[in-house]
TIPA-910367 format. One record per residue: x, y, z of N, C-alpha, C in turn. Coordinates in steps of 0.1 Angstrom, whole numbers, plus 5000, padded with zeros to 4 digits. Atoms other than C-alpha are relative to their C-alpha. Layout:
<rs>
XYZXYZXYZ ...
</rs>
This chain:
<rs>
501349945003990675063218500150134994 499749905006991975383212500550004986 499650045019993775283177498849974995 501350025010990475133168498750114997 501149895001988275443172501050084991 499249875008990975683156499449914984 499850085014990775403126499150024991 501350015006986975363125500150194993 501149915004986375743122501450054986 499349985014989475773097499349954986 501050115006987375503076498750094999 501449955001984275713080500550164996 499649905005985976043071500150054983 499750025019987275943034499749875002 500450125004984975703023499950024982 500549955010984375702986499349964994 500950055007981475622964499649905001 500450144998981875272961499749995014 500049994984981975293001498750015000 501849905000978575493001499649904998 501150105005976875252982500249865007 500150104987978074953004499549995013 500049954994977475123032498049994999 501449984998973575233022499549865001 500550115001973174863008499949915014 499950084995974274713037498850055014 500949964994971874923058498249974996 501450125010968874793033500049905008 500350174998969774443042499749985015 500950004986969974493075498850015009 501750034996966874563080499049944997 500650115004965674343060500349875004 499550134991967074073084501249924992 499050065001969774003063501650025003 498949994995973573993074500950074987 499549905011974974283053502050025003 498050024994978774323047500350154991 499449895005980674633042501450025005 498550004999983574713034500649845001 498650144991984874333037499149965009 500450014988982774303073499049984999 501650074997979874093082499650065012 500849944991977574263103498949925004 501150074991975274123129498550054994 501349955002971374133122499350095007 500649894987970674293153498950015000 501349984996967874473160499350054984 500049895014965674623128499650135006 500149865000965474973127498550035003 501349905000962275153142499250054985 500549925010962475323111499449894988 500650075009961475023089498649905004 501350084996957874853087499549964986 500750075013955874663056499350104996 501149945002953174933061500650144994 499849925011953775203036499450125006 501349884987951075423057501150055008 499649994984953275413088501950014995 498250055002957275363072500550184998 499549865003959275713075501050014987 499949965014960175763042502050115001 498949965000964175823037500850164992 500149885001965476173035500450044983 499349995015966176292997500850135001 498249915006968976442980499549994987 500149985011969376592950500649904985 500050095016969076382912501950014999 498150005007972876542903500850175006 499249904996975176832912499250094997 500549855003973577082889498750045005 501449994999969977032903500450135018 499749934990971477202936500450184994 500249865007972677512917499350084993 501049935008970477592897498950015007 500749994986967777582928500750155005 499349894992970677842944499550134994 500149895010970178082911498350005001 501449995004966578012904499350055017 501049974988965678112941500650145002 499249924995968378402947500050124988 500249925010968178552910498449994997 501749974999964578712913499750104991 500149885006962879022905500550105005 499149914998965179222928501250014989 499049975010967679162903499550094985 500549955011965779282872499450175003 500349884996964079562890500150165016 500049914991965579712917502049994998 498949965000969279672910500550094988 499749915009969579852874499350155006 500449824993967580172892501249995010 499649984992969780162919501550034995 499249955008972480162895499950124997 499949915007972280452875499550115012 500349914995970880632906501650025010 498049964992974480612924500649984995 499050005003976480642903500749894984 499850085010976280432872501249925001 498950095000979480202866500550025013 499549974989980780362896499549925014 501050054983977980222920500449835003 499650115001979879872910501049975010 499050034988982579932930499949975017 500450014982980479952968499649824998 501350145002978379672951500949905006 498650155000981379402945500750015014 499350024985982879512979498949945008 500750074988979979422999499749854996 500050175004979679092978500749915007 499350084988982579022993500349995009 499949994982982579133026498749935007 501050024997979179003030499549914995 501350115006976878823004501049885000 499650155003979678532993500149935016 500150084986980578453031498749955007 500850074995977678423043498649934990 500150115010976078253014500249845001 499450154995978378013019499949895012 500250034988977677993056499049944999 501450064996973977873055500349874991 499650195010975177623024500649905007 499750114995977077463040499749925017 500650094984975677453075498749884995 500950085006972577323056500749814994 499350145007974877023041500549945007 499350044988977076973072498749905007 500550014987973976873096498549904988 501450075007971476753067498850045002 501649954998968576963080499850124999 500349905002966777263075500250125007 499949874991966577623091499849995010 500050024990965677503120500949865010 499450094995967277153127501650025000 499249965000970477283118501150035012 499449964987971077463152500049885006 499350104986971577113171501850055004 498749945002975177273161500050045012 499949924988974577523193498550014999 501250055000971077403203499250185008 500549894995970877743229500050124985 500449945014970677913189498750004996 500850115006967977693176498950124998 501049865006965578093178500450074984 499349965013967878143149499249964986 501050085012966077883128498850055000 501549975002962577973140500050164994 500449885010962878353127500250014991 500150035014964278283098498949924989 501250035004961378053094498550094999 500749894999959278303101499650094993 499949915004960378563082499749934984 500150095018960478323048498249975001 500850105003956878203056498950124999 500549925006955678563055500350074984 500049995013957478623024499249964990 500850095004955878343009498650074995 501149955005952778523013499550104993 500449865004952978872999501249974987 499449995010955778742972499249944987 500750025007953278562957499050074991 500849875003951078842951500250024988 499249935016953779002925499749894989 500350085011953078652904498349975000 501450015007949578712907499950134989 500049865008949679072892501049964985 499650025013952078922862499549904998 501250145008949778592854498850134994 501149895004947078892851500650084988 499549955011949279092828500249914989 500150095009950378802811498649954990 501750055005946578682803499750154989 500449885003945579052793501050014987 499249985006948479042770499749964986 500550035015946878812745498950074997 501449885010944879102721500750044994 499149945012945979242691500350165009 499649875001945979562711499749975015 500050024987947179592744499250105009 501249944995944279712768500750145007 499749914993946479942789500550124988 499449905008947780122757499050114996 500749905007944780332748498650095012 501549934991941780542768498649944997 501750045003938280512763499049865007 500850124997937880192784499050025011 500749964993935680122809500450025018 499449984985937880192839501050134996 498949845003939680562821499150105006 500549914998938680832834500150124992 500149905013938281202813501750075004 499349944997941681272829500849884991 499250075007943181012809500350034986 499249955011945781062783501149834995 499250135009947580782759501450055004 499250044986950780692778501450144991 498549965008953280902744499450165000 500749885000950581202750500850055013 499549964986951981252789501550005006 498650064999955481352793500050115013 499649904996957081602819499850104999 499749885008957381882797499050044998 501250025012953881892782498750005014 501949974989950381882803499949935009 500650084983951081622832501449985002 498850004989953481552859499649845003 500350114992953581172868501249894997 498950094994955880972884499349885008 500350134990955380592896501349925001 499050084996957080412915499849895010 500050134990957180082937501349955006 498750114994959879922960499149895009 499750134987960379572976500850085009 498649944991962079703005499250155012 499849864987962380073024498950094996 500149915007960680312998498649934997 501749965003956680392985499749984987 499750005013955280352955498550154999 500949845005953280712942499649994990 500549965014951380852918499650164999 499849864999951881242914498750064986 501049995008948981332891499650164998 500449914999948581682880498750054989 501049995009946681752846499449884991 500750155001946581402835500949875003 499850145000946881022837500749954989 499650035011948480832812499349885002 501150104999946580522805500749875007 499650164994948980242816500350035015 500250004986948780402850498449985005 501750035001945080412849500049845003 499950165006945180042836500449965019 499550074988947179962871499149995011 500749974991945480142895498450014999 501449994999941680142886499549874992 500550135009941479822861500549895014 499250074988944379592882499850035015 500149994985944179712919498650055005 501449944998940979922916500450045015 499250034986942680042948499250155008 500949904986940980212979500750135003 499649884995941280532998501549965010 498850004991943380373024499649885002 500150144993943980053048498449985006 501550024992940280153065499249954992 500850095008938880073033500149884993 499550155002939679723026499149974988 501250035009936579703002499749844995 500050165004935879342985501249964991 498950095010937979082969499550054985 499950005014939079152934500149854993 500050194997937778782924500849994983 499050045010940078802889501249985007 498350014991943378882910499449835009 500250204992941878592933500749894990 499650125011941878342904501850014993 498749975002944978462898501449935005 499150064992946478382927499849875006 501050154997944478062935501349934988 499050055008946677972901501750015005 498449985002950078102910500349895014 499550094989949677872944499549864998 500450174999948377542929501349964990 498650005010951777612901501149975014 498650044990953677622934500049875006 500250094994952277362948500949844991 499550115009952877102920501450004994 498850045005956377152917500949995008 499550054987957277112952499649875008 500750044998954676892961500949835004 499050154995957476542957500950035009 498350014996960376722972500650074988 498949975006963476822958500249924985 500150115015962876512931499550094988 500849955004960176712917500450154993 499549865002961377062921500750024993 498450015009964877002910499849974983 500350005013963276902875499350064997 500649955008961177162872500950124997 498849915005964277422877500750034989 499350045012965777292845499050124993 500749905006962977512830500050125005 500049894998962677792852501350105007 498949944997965777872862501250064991 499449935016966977902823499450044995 500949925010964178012808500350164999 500149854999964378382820501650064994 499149945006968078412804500050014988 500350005014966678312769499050174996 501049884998964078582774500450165001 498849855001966778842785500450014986 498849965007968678792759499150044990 501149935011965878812733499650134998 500449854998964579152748500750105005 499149905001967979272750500350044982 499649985023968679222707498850085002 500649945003965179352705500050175002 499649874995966379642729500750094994 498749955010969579692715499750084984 500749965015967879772679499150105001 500849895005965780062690500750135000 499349865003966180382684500050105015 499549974982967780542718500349935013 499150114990968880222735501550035007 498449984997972580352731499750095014 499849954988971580632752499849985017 500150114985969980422780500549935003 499550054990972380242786501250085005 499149894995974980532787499550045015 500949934989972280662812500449895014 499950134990972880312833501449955006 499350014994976180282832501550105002 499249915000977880602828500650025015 499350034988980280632861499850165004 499849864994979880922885500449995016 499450054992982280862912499950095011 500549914983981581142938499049955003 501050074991978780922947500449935011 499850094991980780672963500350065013 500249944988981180932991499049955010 500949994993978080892998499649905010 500350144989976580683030498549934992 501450095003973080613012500549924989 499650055016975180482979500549855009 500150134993976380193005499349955005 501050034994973580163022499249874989 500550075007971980072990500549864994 499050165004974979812978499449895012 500650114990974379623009499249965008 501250044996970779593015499549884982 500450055011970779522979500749794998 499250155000973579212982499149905012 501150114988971179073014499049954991 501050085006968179072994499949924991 499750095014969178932962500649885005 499550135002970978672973499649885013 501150064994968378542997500549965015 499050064992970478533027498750055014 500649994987968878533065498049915000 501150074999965778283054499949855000 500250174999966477953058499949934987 500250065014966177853022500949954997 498650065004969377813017500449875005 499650154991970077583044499249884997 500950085001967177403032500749924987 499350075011968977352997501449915003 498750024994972377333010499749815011 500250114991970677003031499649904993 500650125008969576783002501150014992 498650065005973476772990500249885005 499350144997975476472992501050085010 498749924983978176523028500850074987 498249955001981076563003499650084987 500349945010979376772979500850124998 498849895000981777092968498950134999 501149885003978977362975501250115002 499049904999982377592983500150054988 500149985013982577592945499050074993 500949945005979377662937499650115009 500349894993979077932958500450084992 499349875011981478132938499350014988 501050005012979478012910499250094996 501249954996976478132923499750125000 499949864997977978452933500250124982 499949955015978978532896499049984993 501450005007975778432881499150085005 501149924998973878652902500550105000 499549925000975978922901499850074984 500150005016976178882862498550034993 501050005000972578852861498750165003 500649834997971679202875500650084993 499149915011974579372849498649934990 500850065015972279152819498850125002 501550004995968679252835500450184998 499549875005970379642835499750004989 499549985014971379642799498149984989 501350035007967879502790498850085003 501049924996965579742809500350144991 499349865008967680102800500049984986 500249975016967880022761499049994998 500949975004964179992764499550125003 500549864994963680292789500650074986 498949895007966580502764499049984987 501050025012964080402732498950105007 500949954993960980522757500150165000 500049874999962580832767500250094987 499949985014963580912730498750064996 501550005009959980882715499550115009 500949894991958481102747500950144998 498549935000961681342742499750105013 499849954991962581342774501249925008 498250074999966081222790499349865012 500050144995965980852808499950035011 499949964980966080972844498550055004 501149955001962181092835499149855005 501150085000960880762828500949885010 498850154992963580532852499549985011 500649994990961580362876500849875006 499750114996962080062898498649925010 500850044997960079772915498650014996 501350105011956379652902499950144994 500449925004956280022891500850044986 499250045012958979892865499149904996 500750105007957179602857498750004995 501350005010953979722851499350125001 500949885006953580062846501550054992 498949935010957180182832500349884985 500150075015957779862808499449974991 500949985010954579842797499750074993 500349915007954480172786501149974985 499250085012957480062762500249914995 500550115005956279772753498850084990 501849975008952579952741501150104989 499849905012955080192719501149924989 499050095007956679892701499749894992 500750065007955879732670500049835007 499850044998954579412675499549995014 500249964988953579502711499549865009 500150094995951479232724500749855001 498750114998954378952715501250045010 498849954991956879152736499450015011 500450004989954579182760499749845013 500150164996953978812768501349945001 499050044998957278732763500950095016 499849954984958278982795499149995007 500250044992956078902814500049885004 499450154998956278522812501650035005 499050014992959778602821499950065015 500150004992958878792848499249875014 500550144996956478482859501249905006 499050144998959478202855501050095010 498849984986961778462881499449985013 500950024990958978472903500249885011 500550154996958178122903501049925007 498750104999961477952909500350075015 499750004991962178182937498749985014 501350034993958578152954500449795005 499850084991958877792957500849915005 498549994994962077742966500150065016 500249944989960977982992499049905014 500850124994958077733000500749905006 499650114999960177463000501150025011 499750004986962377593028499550005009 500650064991959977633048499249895005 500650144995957877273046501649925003 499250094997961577143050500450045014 499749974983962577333086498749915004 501350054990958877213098500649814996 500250114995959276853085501149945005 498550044997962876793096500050045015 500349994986961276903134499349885003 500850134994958776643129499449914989 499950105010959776353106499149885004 501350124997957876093123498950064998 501049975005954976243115500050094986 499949935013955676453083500149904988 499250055009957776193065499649904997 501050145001955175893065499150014990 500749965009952975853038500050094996 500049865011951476133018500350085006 500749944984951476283055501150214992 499549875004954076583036499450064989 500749985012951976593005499250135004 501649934991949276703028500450155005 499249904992951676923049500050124990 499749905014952477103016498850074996 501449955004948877163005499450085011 500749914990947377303037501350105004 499049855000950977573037499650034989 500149965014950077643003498250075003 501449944998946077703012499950075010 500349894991946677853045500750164992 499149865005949078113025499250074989 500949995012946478132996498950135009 500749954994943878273023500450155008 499349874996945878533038500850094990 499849915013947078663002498450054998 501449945007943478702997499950155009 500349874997943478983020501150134988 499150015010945979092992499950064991 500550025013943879132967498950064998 501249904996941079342978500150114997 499649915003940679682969500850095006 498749944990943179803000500949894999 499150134998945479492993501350084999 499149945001947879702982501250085014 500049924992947779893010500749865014 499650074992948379563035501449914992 498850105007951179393008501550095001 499049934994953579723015500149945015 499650024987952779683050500849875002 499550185000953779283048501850054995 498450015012956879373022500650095011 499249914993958179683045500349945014 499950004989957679543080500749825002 499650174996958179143080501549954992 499350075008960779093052501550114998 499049915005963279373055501349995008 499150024988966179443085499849895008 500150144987964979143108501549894992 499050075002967078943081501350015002 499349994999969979103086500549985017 499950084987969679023128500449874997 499750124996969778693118501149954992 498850014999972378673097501350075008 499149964992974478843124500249915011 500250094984973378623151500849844990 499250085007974378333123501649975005 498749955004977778443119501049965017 499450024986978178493161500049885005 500150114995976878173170501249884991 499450075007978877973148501450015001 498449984993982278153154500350025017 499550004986982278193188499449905013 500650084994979677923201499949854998 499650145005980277603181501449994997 498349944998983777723177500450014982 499849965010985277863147500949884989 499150105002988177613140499649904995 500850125007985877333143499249974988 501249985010983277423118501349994989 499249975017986577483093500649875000 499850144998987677133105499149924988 501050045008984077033090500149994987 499650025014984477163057501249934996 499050125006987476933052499749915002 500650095003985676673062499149964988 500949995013983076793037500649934981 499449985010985376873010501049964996 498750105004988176653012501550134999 499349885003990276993015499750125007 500149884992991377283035499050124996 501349885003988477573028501650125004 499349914992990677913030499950025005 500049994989991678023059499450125008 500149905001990778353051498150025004 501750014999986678263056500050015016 500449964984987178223093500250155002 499949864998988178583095498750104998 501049915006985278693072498849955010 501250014988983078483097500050125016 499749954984984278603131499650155000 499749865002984978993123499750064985 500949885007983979123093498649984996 501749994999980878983085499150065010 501149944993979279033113499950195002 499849905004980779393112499450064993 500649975011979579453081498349995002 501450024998975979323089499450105010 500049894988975979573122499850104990 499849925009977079853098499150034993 500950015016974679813069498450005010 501050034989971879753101499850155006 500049864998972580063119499850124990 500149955005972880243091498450034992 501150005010969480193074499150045006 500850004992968080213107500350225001 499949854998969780613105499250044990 500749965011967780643071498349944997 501750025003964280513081499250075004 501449884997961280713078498949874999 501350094995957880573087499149944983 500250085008956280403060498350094991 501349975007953380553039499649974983 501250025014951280543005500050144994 500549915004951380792977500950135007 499449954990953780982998499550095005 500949954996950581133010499149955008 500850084993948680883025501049935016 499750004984949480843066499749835005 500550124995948880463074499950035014 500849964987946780483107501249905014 499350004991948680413141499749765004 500650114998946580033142501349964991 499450105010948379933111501450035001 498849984999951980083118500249885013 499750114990951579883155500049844995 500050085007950479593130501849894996 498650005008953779603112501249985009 498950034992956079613141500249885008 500350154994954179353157500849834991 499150115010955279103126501250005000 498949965000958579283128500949885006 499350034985959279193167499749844997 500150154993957678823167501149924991 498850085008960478733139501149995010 498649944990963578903160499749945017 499450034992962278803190500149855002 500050135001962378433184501149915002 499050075000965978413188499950015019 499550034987966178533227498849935008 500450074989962778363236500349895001 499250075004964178063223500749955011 499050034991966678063244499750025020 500550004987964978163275499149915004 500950084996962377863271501349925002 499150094996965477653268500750005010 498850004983967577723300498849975011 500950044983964077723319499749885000 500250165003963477353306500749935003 499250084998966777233308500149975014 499650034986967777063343501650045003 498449904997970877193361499750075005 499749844993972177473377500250054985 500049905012972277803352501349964990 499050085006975777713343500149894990 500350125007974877363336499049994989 500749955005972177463318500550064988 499549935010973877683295501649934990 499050085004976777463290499249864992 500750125009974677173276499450074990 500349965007972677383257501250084987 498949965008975877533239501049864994 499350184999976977103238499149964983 500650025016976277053196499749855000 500550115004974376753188500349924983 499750055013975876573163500049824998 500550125005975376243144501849974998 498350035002978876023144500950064984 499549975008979876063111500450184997 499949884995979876433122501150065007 499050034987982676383147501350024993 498849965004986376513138500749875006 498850074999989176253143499850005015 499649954983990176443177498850035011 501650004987986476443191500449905008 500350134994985876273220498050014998 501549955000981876163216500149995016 500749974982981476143259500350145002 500549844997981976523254499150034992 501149985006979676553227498449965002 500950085002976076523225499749934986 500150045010975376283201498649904995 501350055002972476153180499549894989 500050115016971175883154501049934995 498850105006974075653152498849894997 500750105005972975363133500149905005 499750124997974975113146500850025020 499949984985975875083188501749895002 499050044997979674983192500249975012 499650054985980074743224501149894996 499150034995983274643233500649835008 500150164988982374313257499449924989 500250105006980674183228500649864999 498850134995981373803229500849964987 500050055018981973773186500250154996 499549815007983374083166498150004991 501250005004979773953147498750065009 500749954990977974073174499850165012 499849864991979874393184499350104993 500849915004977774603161498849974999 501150024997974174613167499450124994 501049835008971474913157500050035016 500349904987971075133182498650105001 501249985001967875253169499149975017 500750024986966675113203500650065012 499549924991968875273224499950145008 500549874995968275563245500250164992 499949835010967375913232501150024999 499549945000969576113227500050135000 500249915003967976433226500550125011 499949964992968676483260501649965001 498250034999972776393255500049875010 500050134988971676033274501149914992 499550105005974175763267500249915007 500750174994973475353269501649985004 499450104993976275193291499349825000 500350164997976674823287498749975011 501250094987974574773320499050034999 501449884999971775013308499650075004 500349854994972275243328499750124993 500549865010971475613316500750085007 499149834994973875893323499650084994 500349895006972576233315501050104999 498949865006975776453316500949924992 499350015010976776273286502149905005 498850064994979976113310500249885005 499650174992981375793321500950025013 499050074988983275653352500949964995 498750075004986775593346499949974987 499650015013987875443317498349974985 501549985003984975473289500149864993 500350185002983375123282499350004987 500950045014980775173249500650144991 500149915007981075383218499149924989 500650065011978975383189500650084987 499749975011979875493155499150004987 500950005012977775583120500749934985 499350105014978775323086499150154993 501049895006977875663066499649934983 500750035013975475593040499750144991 500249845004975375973028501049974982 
</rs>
């Protein structure tokens, strides 16, 4: 018996293609009451699968995977290469250090963004489910999944926003003359000045600025406005005194955003089928777009200097602790790590998919992607600062305060204006988009991979999809009001910032020290058909998480309270607000785990030892597993031993006892709950992997 189990799961380890497709077929037929053969082997009819019925209404609908390799990558880029890349990594360049600020960057890539990158891909592919289903791995985890869900599903709602404010720019754009470039409208005030009238040097002081992230966005105003700030704040935001004044919906931004969430909707709406083909477009579009409004860049007059200004090297920065600080908040947020998204892509691969590969891919395309997005901004700023004559560090802004008050101003002073203008913002749009519902789409995949019998049935996800899309729509609306501004910092500073780096820390721990390190690297050679280097357990165990501590603490020595205008005080309601979203993300992992030990039966011990007991599906199972230590779940097929006919010794096990609770069916029917047998063990079951 023992030779035959080593055999079967050698056989289920390296299967290849043709295997697969025998394999799925022969799972078809069987349910279809016919006596399917694989591999060679006639299989019994057995029981049919729960999971199959005539009625289309009521039939759970089989999990999808991606069309072809590249639909998975390009998903990874199109969600990960955003508008942090375009607008907050070229500022952050040239402010530490130009070429120089390369060197913290690329180190924390490596100490940080590729590992764990790689970590959520492939946990996602390993286990086949999302940010939450994932933790069966180490089930006392499983708070892991829900914060990260959490934290993505507030994103969701305030990232949307930024693709309402560029659909609005974009629209506004078609006119022979762009509205923000001139005075006299009906939202300028007599303090307003045409954007090439207002420099530094000359009759006004004004600085804008916006961050995703830690930092404020101002407006320093002394003798005048310039019009494309005007344009922002009194046409676009029409924006309040403070949070107390919330005032009414801005019902243009509404329609705005009502559009940017029915665009999301409809391209998520199938699944991964759906999405994955609409990536093809927006995940390339925005590099044709660069490159175009880099030549156009490149050709003005003071480009050269802007980008001298960007990547000139000043290496007594790297001293500094805020010049790393910034490398490795910047490698977290760009490359989308601590939200479940990943894991959600990484789960609609094929088992033996080589996501190790495209990781590296991934890592060089987005890396590459923030040097391009650089080169394209600064040769417009270095033209900008030229014509105002005043040096590039005057007009060098970052976040929406780049996209729609500093590029626009260089855009309105450029022949041609409203075509360059439409063309950046549609790019802005297609980076948006791709990572918005990508974002979406991790989180309807953690919820329905909790509850596939009900999600996975008819349209029943269609639906699911549309009421997260309308509930998210309704809560942007507060958004959009004349204080929206004022609650879309609060959302962007408090829900979406440090929590993610808790969870990729807790990631990293659980995984190396609670599912076991070895094993998981076991996995990927089941995955991969090939040892993974050896060198990744290390970066799991000890530096990653290191590094994530580090970069945590540290940001935590550099935070100041959060305000508006760097004069406006947000009231003590709305600061409690903000911490409140903070905490219920973070604390998700230890309540989690304290509803689960009070649930489980047992002593504390016992308790905590099952809960640390990974739930895994057979084809999941190493050579040297034994499953009566494992808990195990969803075998297809129920291997009995006493059978009278080898035609008879595989059956479905679909009928067989849960498993949720680590019960396993003995010949007699009995039910043992600590997963163990008496003496010598009498049943196994095994998975014909159809993956």
């Amino acid at each position: 018996m023992e030779r035959l189990r080593k055999y079967i799961y050698r056989k289920m380890d390296r299967q290849t293609p043709d295997q697969e497709k025998q394999a799925e077929a022969a799972l078809d037929e069987k349910k279809n009451g016919v006596s399917p053969v694989v591999n060679g082997d006639v299989l019994s009819q057995g029981t049919v699968s729960s999971d199959s019925t005539q009625d289309e209404g009521t039939k759970l609908k089989k999990r999808e995977t991606w069309t072809n390799k590249i639909d998975f990558l390009l998903a990874c880029i199109g969600f990960s290469v955003g508008l942090g890349n375009v607008w907050r990594f070229p500022y952050l360049c040239y402010k530490n250090g130009g070429g120089a600020f390369l060197i913290p960057y690329f180190t924390c890539v490596i100490l940080g963004g590729i590992p764990v990158f790689f970590l959520e891909v492939a946990l996602g592919q390993f286990m086949s489910q999302g940010g939450i289903g994932v933790w069966k791995l180490v089930p006392l985890f499983q708070g892991i999944g829900y914060a990260a869900t959490v934290i993505v599903f507030s994103l969701n709602v305030y990232y949307n926003v930024i693709l309402t404010w560029a659909f609005y720019y974009f629209f506004a754009s078609f006119t022979s003359v762009l509205p923000w470039a001139t005075c006299g409208n009906a939202w300028n005030t007599i303090h307003c000045r045409m954007h090439y009238d207002v420099t530094n040097s000359t009759n006004a002081t004004l600085n804008a600025s916006q961050s995703v992230g830690n930092d404020t966005m101002f407006s320093n105003k002394t003798k005048g406005v310039d019009s494309v700030t005007e344009y922002w704040e009194r046409k676009v935001l029409q924006i309040s005194t403070g949070i107390n004044a919330m005032g009414t919906i801005k019902w243009d931004l509404a329609l705005c955003l009502l559009l940017a969430w029915v665009v999301v909707y409809f391209c998520i709406w199938k699944g991964v089928k759906s999405s994955g083909k609409v990536m093809y477009f927006t995940a390339t579009s925005p590099y044709i777009f660069m490159t175009v409004l880099l030549i156009r860049g490149a050709t003005l007059d003071g480009a050269v200097d802007g980008i001298k200004y960007y990547l000139l090297p000043d290496f007594t920065k790297i001293g500094e602790l805020q010049v790393w600080v910034d490398a490795g908040t910047q490698i977290f947020f760009s490359y989308s790590i601590g939200l479940g998204a990943l894991t959600a892509l990484g789960s609609y691969n094929k088992f033996h998919h080589n996501s190790y590969r495209d990781s590296i891919i991934f890592a060089c395309t987005n890396s590459g992607t923030s040097l391009l997005a650089g080169l394209v901004i600064f040769s417009v700023l270095g033209f900008m600062a030229k014509e105002q004559g005043t040096n590039v560090g005057k007009v060098a802004e970052y976040g929406p305060g780049l996209a729609f008050i500093a590029y626009p101003k260089a855009l309105a002073q450029m022949p041609l204006a409203p075509l360059w203008s439409v063309l950046f913002f549609l790019m802005i749009i297609l980076l948006g988009l791709d990572s918005q519902f990508v974002g979406v789409e991790g989180f309807i995949t953690a919820i329905v991979d909790q509850y596939p019998h009900y999600l996975r049935k008819g349209h029943n996800r269609e639906i699911f999809t549309g009421l997260t899309c309308l509930v998210s729509f309704f809560i942007g609306l507060s958004m959009v009001t004349e204080g929206g501004m004022y609650v879309f910092q609060l959302f962007d500073f408090y829900s979406g910032s440090r929590i993610i780096l808790v969870v990729a820390l807790f990631e990293c721990l659980a995984i190396s020290y609670c599912y076991g390190i070895n094993r998981f690297h076991d996995n990927l050679e089941m995955m991969y058909g090939f040892r993974v280097n050896p060198a990744i357990k290390v970066m799991w165990m000890g530096v990653c998480p290191a590094f994530v501590t580090a970069i945590f603490i540290m940001s935590g020595v550099t935070y100041s309270e959060l305000t508006y205008n760097r004069v406006y005080q947000y009231p003590k309601w709305a600061i409690a607000i903000g911490w409140t979203m903070a905490s219920v993300a973070a604390l998700m992992i230890p309540l989690l785990m304290i509803i689960q030990i009070a649930t489980t039966p047992g002593t504390l011990k016992e308790r905590i030892v099952k809960l640390l007991r990974p739930r895994l599906k057979r084809h999941q199972l190493r050579p040297e597993d034994d499953p009566d230590d494992l808990c195990t779940e969803d075998a297809e097929f129920y291997y009995d031993p006493s059978a009278a006919t080898p035609e008879t010794a595989l059956t479905d096990s679909s009928n067989s006892a849960s498993s949720g609770d680590c019960e396993k069916q003995e010949p007699n029917g009995d039910l043992k709950k600590d997963g163990s047998m008496n003496g010598s063990r009498q049943s196994m079951t095994f998975y014909e992997s159809s993956f």
